[in-house]
C-alpha positions in Angstrom: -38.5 -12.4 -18.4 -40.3 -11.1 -15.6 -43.6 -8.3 -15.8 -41.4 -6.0 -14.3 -38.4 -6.5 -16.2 -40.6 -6.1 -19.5 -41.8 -3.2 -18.3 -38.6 -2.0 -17.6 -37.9 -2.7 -21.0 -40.2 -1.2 -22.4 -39.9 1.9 -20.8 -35.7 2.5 -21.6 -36.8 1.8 -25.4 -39.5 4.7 -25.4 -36.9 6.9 -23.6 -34.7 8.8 -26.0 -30.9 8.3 -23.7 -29.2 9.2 -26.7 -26.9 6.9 -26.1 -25.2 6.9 -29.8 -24.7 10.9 -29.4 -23.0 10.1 -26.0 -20.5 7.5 -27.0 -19.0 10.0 -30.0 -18.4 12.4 -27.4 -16.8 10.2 -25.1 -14.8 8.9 -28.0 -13.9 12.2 -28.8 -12.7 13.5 -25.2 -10.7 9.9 -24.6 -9.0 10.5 -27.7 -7.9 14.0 -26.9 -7.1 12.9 -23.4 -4.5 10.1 -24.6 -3.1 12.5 -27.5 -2.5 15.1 -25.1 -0.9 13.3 -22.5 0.5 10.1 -24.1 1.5 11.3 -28.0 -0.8 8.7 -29.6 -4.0 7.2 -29.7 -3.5 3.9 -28.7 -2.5 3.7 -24.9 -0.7 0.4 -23.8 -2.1 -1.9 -21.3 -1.6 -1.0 -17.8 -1.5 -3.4 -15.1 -5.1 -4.9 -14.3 -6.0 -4.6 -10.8 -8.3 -7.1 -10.8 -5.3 -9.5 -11.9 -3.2 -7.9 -9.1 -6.0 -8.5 -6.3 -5.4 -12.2 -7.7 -1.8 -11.8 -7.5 -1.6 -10.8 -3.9 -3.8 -13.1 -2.4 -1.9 -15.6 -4.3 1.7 -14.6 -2.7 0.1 -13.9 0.5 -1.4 -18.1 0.6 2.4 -19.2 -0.7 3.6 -17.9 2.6 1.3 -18.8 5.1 -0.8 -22.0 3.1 -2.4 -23.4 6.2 -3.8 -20.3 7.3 -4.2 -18.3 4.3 -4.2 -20.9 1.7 -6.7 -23.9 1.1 -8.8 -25.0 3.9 -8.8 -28.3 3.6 -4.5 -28.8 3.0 -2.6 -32.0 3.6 0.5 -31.9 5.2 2.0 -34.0 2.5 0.5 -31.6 0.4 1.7 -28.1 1.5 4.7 -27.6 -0.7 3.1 -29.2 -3.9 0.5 -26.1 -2.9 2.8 -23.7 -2.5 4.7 -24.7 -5.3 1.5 -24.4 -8.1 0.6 -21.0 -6.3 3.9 -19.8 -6.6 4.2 -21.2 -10.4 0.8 -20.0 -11.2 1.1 -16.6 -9.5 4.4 -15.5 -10.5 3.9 -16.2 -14.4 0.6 -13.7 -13.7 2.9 -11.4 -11.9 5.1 -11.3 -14.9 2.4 -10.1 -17.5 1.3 -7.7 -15.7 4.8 -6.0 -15.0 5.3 -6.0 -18.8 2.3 -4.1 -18.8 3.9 -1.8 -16.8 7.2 -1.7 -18.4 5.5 -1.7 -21.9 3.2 1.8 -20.6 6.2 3.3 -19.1 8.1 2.9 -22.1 6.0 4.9 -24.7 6.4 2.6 -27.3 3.9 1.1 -29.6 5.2 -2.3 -28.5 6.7 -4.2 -25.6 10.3 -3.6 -26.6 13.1 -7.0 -26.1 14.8 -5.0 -23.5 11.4 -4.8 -21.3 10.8 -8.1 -21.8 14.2 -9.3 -20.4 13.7 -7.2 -18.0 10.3 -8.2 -16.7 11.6 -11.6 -16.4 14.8 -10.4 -14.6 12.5 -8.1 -12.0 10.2 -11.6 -11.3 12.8 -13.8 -10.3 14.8 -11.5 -8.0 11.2 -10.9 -6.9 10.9 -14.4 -5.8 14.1 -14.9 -4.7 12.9 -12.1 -2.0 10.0 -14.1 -0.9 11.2 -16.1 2.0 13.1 -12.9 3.5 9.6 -11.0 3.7 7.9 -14.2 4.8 10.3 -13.8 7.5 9.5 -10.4 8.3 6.1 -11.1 8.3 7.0 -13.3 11.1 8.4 -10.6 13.3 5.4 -8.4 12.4 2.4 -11.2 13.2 4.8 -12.3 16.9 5.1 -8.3 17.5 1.0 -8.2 17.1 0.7 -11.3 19.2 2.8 -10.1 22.1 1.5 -6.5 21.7 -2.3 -7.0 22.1 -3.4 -8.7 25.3 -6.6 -9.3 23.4 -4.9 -11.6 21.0 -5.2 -15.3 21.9 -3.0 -16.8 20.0 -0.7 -16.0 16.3 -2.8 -17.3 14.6 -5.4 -14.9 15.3 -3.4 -12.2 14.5 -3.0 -13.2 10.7 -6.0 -14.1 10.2 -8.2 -11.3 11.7 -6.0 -8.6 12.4 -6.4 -5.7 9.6 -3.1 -4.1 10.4 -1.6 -7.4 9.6 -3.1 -7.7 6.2 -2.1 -4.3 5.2 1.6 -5.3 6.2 1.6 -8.7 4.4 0.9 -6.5 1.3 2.8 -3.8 1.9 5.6 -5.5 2.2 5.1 -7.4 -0.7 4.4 -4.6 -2.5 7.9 -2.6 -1.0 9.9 -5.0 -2.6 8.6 -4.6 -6.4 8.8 -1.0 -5.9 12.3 -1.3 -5.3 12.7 -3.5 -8.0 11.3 -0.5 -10.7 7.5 -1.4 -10.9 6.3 1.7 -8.9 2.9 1.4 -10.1 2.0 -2.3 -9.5 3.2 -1.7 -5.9 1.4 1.4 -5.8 -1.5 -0.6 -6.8 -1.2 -3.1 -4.4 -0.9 -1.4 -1.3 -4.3 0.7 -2.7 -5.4 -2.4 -2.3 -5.0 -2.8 1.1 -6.2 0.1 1.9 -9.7 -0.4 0.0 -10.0 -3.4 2.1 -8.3 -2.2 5.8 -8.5 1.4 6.0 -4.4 1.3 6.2 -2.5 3.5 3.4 1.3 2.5 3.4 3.2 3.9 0.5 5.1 1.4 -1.0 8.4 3.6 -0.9 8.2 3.5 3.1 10.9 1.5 4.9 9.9 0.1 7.6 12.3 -2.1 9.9 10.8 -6.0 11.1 8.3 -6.6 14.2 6.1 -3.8 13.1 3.0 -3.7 14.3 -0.4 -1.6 13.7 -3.2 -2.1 16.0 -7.0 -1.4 15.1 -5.4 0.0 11.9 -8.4 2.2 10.3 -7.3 5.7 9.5 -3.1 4.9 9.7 -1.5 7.0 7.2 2.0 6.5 6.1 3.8 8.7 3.5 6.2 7.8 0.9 9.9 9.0 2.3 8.9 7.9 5.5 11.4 5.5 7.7 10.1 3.2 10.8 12.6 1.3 12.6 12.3 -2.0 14.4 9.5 -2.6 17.2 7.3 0.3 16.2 4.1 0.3 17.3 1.3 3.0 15.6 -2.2 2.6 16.5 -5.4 3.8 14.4 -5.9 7.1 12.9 -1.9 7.9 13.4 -0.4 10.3 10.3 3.2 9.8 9.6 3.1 12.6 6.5 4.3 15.6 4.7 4.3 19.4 6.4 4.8 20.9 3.3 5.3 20.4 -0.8 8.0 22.0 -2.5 7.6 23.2 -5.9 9.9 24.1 -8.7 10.4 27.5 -10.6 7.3 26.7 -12.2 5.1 25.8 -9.6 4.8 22.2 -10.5 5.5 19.7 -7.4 9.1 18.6 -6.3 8.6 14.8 -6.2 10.7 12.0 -4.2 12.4 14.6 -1.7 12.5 13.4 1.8 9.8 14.9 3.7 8.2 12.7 5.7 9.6 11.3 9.4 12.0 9.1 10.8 10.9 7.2 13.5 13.5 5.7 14.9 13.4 1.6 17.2 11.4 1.0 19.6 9.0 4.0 19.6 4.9 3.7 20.4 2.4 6.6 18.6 -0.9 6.3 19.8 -4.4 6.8 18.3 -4.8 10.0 16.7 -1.5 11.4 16.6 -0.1 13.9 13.4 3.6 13.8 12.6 4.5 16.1 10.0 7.8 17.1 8.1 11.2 15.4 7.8 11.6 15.1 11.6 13.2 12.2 13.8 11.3 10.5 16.8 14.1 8.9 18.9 14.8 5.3 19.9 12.1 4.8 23.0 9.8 7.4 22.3 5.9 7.5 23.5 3.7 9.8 21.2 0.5 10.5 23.1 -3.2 10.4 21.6 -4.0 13.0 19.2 -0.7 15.0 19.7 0.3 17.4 16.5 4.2 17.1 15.8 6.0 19.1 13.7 9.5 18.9 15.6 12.0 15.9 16.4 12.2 14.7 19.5 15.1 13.0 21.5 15.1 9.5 22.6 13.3 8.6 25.3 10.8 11.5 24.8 7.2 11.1 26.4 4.9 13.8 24.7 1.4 13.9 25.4 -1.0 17.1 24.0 -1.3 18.2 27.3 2.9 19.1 27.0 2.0 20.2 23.3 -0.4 22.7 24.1 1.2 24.1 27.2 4.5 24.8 24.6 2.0 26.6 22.2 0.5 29.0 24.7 3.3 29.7 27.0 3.4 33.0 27.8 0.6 34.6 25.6 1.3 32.7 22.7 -0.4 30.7 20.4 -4.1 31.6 18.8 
């Protein structure tokens, strides 16, 4: 040990922290906390994200294993790869969905039923894998031939941020589908702690998808993209409003977030708000507020938004 770590020492044992005091209040206010909102003391285990960082990364090198794999791959060698990551990452995925199933249930224990079902929700989980791999394939080519600063696909997978958040996303799209709303919900969190991209894993979004820069993109639950979208950064694809019930709590899985139909391009900045429809062929200018549907073929800029908002006397 170091002076200054003995001195360090020293000083936290001639400090009164307490710390016995603290830990039975903590205790106290955890068990209340689980009593009041789960029935019982003794909350399951939920999914680990730490496993589930593993477990994406994992999926994500079974699909692409020369580029996002091992470094130093044989050819010879790439499907006994992809076959012990898929093995290996699979049989992880499936713990942690019975943790899910198991804290969904209430139930002291991981009931028979769950457990069938975990297994049933992992294979036609796999059995999905070479369809997104696919279109992933659409997205990274859509990237590629969307960005005259990319030099080549490869670029694209490995660099590009919105690509990453895709990879997962999609990923992530198909378990919720398949009833594990929370590990998808923590996968795509995931993605956005490491790109700045939030896609809700309840989107649908249609193949060749492509988000450029990527920081600041925000996409909301109900929403619905098309093929051969293009958003750029800091584009918001959300809610205008929340419903609530007859007793004020929140009205949850409603569609209220927009459908942008093929083919459309929203630039950097831009708001779209509400259950509206952006037509086949639309443009969306920088930083332009939409709470309306457009027709295909539409071109709005903010220049056209603000001229609407204070035509004759109107507006602020």
């Amino acid at each position: 040990m170091t002076n200054v770590n003995r001195f360090s020492d020293l000083q936290l044992r001639s400090t009164n922290l307490e710390i016995d005091r603290i830990v039975a209040e903590l205790r106290v206010q955890r068990i209340a906390s689980l009593e009041n909102r789960l029935g019982h003391r003794r909350p399951p285990k939920l999914p680990s994200r730490k496993i589930l960082v593993g477990v994406a990364e994992g999926l994500s090198a079974a699909m692409f294993p020369n580029r996002l794999g091992s470094a130093d791959l044989a050819d010879e060698g790439v499907d006994h790869y992809v076959g012990h990551m898929l093995n290996t990452t699979l049989r992880t995925l499936l713990v942690q969905i019975q943790h899910e199933l198991h804290f969904s249930s209430g139930l002291e224990h991981l009931s028979d039923e769950d457990r069938e079902r975990s297994i049933t929700i992992t294979q036609a989980f796999a059995k999905c894998l070479p369809a997104i791999r696919s279109l992933l394939e659409s997205d990274i080519v859509a990237a590629y031939e969307g960005d005259p600063a990319a030099r080549s696909v490869d670029e694209v997978l490995v660099c590009y941020p919105g690509i990453m958040a895709i990879i997962y996303y999609r990923l992530a799209h198909e378990l919720h589908r398949l009833g594990v709303p929370l590990i998808a919900r923590m996968i795509s969190e995931i993605a956005h702690s490491l790109t700045g991209v939030e896609i809700h894993p309840g989107a649908q979004i249609g193949g060749s998808f492509f988000i450029d820069h990527g920081t600041g993109v925000v996409i909301g639950e109900t929403a619905i993209i098309g093929r051969n979208v293009r958003l750029y950064q800091a584009v918001t694809l959300g809610a205008k409003r929340f419903q609530v019930d007859e007793h004020g709590a929140l009205v949850k899985g409603i569609p209220r977030h927009p459908i942008v139909e093929d083919d459309v391009v929203v630039y950097a900045g831009a708001t779209i708000l509400g259950r509206i429809t952006i037509g086949r062929g639309s443009t969306i200018g920088g930083n332009v507020w939409l709470t309306r549907s457009v027709p295909p073929g539409s071109h709005i800029t903010q220049a056209q938004m603000r001229h609407e908002t204070f035509e004759g006397g109107a507006g602020i």
